[in-house]
C-alpha positions in Angstrom: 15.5 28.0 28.0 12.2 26.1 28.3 11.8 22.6 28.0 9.4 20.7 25.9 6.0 19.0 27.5 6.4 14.9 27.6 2.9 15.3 26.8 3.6 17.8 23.8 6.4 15.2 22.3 4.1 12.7 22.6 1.8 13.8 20.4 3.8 15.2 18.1 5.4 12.1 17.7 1.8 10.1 17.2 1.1 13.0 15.2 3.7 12.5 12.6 3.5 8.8 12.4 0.1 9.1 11.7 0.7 11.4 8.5 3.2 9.6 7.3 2.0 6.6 6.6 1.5 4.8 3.5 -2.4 4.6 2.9 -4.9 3.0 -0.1 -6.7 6.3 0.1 -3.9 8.6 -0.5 -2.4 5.9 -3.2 -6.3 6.4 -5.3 -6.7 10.4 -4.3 -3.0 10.9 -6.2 -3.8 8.6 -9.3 -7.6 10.2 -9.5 -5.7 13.4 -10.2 -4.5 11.8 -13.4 -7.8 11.4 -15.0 -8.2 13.7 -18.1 -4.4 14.3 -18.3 -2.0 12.0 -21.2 -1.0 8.7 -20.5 2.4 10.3 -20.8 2.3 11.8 -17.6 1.9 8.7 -15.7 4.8 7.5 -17.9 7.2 10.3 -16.7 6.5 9.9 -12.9 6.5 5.7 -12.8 7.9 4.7 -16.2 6.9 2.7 -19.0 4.0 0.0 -18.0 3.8 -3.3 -17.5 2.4 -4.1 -20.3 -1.2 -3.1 -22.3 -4.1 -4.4 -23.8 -7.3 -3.6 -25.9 -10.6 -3.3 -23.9 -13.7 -5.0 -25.3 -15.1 -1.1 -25.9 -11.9 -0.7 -27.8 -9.9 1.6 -25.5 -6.3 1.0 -24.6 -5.7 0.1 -21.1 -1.9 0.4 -19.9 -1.0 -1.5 -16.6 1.5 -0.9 -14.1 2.3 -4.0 -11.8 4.7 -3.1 -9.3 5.6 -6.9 -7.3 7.7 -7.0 -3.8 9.0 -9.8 -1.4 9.9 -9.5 2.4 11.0 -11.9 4.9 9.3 -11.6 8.1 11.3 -12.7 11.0 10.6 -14.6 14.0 8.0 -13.5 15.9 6.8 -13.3 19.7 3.5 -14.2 21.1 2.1 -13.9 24.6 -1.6 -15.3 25.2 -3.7 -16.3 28.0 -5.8 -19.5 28.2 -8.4 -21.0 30.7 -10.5 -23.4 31.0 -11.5 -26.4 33.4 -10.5 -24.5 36.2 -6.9 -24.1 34.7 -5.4 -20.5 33.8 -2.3 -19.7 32.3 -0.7 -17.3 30.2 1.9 -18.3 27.8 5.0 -16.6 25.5 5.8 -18.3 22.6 9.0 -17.6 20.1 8.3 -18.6 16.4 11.4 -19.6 14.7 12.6 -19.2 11.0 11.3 -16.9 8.6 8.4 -16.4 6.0 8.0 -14.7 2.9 5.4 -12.0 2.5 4.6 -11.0 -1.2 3.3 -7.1 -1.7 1.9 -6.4 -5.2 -0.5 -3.7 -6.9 -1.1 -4.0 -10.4 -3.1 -0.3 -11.5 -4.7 0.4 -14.9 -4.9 3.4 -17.0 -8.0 3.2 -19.3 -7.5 6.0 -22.2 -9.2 7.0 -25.4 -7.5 7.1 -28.7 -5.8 10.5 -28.2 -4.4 8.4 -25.0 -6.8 10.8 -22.4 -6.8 9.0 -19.1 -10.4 7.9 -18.9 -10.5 6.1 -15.6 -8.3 3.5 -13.4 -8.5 0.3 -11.0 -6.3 -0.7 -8.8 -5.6 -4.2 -7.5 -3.6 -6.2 -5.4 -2.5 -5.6 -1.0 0.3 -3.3 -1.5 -1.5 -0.1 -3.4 -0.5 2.2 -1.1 1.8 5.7 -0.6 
């Protein structure tokens, strides 16, 4: 039986954790695919929205706010530094923990036979 290249795993593994990432682009491409379909069918794959309200050309837009929170953990830090004829590199350990919030609010603009007209999205966490 043969054995697999390093080189070969390698980048296969690079390969696949560069597809499957979560990306803006891929988030936009899938809702873009919505436009001219019912509001219904963004309803069926995400739910019932966040909530709505009437545009000043009269058009219902339906928004979607999706709202996260993550603790980030301590974190190490190496760095060099110089100067005055002194060099150095240090290592640092940062202690406790701080909260990261992730949010993405996205808006479906329709027409009154609810037609998806456009969308915007908003927020750093519009991604999939």
């Amino acid at each position: 039986m043969k054995t697999i290249p390093a080189r070969l795993l390698v980048v296969l593994a690079l390969t696949l954790a560069t597809t499957a990432c979560a990306t803006r682009e891929r988030y936009e491409s899938r809702i873009q695919q919505w436009v001219g379909s019912n509001i219904s069918v963004v309803m069926d794959a995400w739910g019932y929205p966040s909530g709505s309200f009437e545009a000043p050309n009269g058009n219902l837009v339906y928004v979607w706010d999706r709202q996260d929170a993550y603790d980030a953990g301590p974190a190490f830090s190496t760095g060099i530094y110089g100067g005055n004829g002194r060099y150095g590199s240090l290592f640092g350990l940062g202690y406790g923990t701080q909260t990261r919030l992730l949010r993405c609010q996205t808006y479906f603009e329709v027409d009154k036979k609810k037609t998806i007209l456009n969308w915007r999205t908003q927020g750093n966490d519009c991604r999939m």
